[in-house]
C-alpha positions in Angstrom: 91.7 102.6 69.8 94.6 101.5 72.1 95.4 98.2 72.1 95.9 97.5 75.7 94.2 98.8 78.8 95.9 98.4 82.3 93.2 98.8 84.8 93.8 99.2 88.4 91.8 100.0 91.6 93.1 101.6 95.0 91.7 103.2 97.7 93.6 104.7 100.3 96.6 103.2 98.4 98.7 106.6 98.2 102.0 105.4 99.6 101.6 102.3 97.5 99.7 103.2 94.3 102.8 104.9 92.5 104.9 101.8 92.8 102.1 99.8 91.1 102.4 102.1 88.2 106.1 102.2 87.6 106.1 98.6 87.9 103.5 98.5 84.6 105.0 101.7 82.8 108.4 100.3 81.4 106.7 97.5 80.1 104.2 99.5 77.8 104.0 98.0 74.1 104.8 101.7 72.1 104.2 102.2 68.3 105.8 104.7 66.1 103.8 107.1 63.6 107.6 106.6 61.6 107.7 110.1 60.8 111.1 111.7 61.3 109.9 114.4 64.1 107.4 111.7 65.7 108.6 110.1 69.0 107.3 106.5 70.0 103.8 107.0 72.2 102.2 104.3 74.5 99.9 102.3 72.6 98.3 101.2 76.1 96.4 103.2 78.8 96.7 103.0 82.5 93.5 104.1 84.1 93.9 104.1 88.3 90.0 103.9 89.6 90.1 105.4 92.8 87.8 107.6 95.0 89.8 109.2 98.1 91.8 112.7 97.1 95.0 111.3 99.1 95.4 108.5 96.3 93.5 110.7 93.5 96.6 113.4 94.0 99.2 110.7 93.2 97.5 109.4 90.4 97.1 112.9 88.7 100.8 113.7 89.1 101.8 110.5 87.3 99.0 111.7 84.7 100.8 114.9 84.7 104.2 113.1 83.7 102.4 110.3 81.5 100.2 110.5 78.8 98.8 106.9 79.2 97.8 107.2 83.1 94.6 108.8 83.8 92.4 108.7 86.5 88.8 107.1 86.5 86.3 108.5 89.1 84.8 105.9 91.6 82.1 106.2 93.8 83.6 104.0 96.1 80.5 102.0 96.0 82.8 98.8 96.6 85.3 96.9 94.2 82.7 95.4 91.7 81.1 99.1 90.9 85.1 100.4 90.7 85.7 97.9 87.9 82.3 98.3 86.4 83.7 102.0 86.0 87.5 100.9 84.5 85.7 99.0 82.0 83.4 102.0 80.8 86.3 103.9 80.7 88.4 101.6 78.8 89.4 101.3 75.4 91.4 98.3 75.2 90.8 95.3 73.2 92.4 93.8 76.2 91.8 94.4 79.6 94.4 94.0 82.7 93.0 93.7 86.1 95.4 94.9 88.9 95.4 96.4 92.9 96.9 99.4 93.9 98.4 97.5 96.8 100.7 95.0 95.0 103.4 94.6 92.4 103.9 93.4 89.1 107.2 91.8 87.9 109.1 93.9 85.9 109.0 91.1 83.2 105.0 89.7 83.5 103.2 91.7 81.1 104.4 90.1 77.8 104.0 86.3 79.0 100.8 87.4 80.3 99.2 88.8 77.0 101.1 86.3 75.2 98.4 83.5 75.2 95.4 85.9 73.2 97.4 84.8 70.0 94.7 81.8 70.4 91.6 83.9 69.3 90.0 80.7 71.6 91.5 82.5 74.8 89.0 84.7 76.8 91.2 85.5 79.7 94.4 84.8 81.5 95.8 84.4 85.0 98.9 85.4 86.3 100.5 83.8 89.4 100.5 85.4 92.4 103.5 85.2 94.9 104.1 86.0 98.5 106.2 88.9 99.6 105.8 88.0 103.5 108.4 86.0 104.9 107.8 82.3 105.6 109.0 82.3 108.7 106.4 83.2 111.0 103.2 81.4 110.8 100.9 83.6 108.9 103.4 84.4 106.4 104.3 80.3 106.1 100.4 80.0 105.3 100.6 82.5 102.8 103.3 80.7 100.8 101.6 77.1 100.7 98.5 79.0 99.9 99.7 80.6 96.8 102.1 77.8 95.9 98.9 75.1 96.2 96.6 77.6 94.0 99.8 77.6 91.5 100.1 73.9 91.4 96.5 73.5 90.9 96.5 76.2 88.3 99.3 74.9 86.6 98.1 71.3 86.1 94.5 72.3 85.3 95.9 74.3 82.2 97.8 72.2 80.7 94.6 69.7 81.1 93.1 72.2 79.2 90.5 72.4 81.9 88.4 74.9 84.2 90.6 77.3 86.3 89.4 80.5 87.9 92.0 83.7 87.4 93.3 86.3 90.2 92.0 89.3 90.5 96.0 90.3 91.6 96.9 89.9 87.3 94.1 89.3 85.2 93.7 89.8 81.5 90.6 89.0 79.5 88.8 90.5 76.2 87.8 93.4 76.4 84.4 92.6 73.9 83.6 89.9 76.6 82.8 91.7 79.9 80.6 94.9 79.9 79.8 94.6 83.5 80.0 92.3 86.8 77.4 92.1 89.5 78.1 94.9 92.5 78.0 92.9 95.3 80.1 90.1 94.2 82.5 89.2 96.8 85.3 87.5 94.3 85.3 89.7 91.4 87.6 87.1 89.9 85.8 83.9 90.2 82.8 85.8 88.6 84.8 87.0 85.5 86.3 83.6 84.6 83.0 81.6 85.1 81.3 84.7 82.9 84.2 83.9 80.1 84.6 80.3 80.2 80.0 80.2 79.8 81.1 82.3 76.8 82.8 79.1 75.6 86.2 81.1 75.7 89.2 79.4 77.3 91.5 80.4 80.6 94.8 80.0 80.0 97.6 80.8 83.2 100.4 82.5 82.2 103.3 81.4 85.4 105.8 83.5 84.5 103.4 86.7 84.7 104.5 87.0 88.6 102.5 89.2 90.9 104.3 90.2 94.0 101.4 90.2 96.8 101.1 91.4 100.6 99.2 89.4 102.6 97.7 89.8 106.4 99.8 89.4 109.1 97.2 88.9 111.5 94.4 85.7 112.3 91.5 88.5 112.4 92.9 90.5 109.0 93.2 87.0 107.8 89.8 85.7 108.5 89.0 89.2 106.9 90.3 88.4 103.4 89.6 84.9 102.9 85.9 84.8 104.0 85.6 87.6 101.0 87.4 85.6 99.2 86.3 82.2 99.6 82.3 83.6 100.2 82.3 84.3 97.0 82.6 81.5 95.7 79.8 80.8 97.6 77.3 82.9 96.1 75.2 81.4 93.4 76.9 83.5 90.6 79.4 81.1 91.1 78.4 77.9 93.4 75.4 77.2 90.4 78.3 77.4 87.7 79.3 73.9 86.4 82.9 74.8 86.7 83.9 74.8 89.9 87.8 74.7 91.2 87.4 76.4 94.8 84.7 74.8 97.4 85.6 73.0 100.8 85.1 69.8 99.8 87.2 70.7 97.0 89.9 72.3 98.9 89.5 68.6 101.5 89.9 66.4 98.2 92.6 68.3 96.3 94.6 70.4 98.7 95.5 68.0 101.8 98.1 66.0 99.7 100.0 69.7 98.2 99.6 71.1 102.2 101.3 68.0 103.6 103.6 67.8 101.2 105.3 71.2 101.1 107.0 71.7 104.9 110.3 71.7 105.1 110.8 70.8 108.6 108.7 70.3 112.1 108.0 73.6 112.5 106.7 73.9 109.2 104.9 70.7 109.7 103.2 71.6 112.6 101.9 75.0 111.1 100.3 72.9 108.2 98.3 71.1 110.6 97.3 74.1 112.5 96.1 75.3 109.3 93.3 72.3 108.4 90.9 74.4 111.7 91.4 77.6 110.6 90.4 76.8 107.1 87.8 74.9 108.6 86.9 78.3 110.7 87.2 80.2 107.4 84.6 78.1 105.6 81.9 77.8 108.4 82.0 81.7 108.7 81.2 81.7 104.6 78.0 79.4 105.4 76.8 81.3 108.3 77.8 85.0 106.9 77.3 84.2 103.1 75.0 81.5 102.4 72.7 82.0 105.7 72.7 85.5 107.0 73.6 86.7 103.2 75.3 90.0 104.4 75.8 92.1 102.1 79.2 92.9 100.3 79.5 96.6 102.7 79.6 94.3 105.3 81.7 91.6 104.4 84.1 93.7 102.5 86.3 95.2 105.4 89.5 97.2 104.4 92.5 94.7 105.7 95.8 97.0 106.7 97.8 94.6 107.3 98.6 93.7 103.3 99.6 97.4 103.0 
C-alpha cells in the first residue's frame, strides 16, 4: 500500500492541470528497495479525476512519464461523485484533496502531513492564498477574504477548537472517509464535520500555502460563494454542532478582521462596499438553498474567471 495519495479533480482544466501536478511531483516522499540496481520509486500516487478527453490527454502523458500519476475516470456527475471516485481509487493511508485549477507551494506538502504524527488528527487544512492582485476591487476582496478565513483558522487551532478545512489543500485519513453526499455544495465543510463527529481533531497547517485564482467578476463571484457559503447551509452541515461559517457568524466574528485590514481610503471604502454584497451572497443561499433547494446541477456553475 502507498503511503500517500494526492487526489485531484479537474475538468476542462487542460492548460492548467499539468502545472498542478509538477507543483506536487518534486515533493513526493520516495523509498528505496536498497538494493544496488534498485532506484528510489514514489511511495505516493497522484490520481487526476477528470471526465473531458482535452484534460484526460494531459493527464495520460504525465502518466506516461510518471509511474505515480494515473488517471481516475469520472462521470462528471459533479465534484462530490468525482471525489467519491478518487477515494475508491485510492490507496493512501492519507488522502490529499486538491483542484486542477490552482497551485501548491513548492514547499507545502511536508508541513501539511506533518500534524498526523498525533494519531488524534483526522484531517488537516492548508491555507489558501490569493494570486489576484489587490488592486482592483474584486481582487482586494479576495485577499481580506482569505486573510480573515486564515486568521480565524489560525486562532481556532491553537484553541484547539472546531475549524472547517479547504477543499484547495486538504489531508485527512484515508480509514475515515469512504464516501460524501453527491449533492453537497461544500465538499469541505462536509468532510471536516464528518471527521471531527468521528471525534478526530482538525489541525491547520499555515505554512502548507495554496496559491488560488479567484473570479474577477461580481456575477462569477456571486457564482462561487453562493456554492460555497449554501453549503454550509444544507443540514449536513447547518444541524452539525460545530459550526465556524454562518451569517451571523461571519456579522459577529469577521466585521472587526474586515475593518481592520485596509491600508488606505481606497481600500477602506471597498471594505464597506463589501458588508451588501456579502449580505446579497447570503440572501441568495436562503432563497436558492434553504427555500427553493435547487439542486447541486444547478447551483454548481463552471466559473472562468478563476482559470
Amino acid at each position: 500500500m502507498t503511503s500517500l495519495s494526492v487526489l485531484i479533480t479537474a475538468f476542462r482544466e487542460a492548460t492548467t492541470v499539468g502545472q498542478a501536478i509538477e507543483a506536487f511531483l518534486p515533493q513526493l516522499p520516495t523509498h528505496s528497495t536498497n538494493a544496488p540496481d534498485s532506484q528510489d520509486t514514489p511511495d505516493v500516487e497522484i490520481l487526476i479525476v477528470c471526465p473531458d478527453p482535452e484534460t484526460t490527454a494531459v493527464v495520460d502523458d504525465y502518466a506516461a512519464r510518471h509511474p505515480a500519476v494515473r488517471h481516475v475516470a469520472d462521470a462528471q456527475q459533479g465534484k462530490p461523485a468525482a471525489i467519491n471516485a478518487g477515494l475508491k481509487a485510492a490507496q493512501g493511508e492519507i488522502v490529499v484533496l486538491s483542484d486542477g485549477d490552482v497551485l501548491v507551494a513548492e514547499d507545502a506538502l511536508a508541513p501539511l502531513l506533518a500534524p498526523f504524527a498525533d494519531p488524534q488528527v483526522g484531517a488537516v487544512s492548508g491555507r489558501p492564498v490569493s494570486a489576484n492582485p489587490r488592486d482592483t476591487l474584486l481582487g482586494y476582496w479576495s485577499h481580506l477574504l482569505v486573510e480573515s478565513v486564515h486568521e480565524m483558522r489560525l486562532a481556532r487551532d491553537r484553541a484547539g477548537r472546531f475549524l472547517f478545512g479547504s477543499g484547495y489543500l486538504l489531508a485527512l485519513r484515508r480509514s475515515l472517509l469512504d464516501h460524501i453526499p453527491e449533492d453537497a455544495l461544500a465538499e469541505d465543510a462536509v468532510i471536516s464535520h464528518h471527521v471531527v463527529d468521528l471525534g478526530y481533531r482538525i489541525r491547520y497547517a499555515p505554512q502548507a500555502r495554496v496559491l488560488v485564482k479567484y473570479p474577477t467578476t461580481y456575477r462569477d463571484w456571486l457564482r462561487q460563494k453562493v456554492r460555497s457559503a449554501g453549503g454550509h447551509a444544507q443540514d449536513y452541515v447547518r444541524k452539525s454542532p460545530h459550526r465556524m461559517r454562518s451569517a451571523w457568524l461571519e456579522i459577529l466574528h469577521g466585521t472587526r478582521l474586515a475593518l481592520s485590514f485596509p491600508r488606505n481610503l481606497r481600500e477602506f471604502l471597498w471594505t464597506l462596499l463589501l458588508f451588501p454584497a456579502r449580505l446579497h451572497l447570503w440572501l441568495l443561499v436562503l432563497v436558492n438553498v434553504r427555500l427553493l433547494r435547487r439542486p447541486l446541477k444547478e447551483l454548481w456553475q463552471r466559473v472562468e474567471t478563476t482559470k
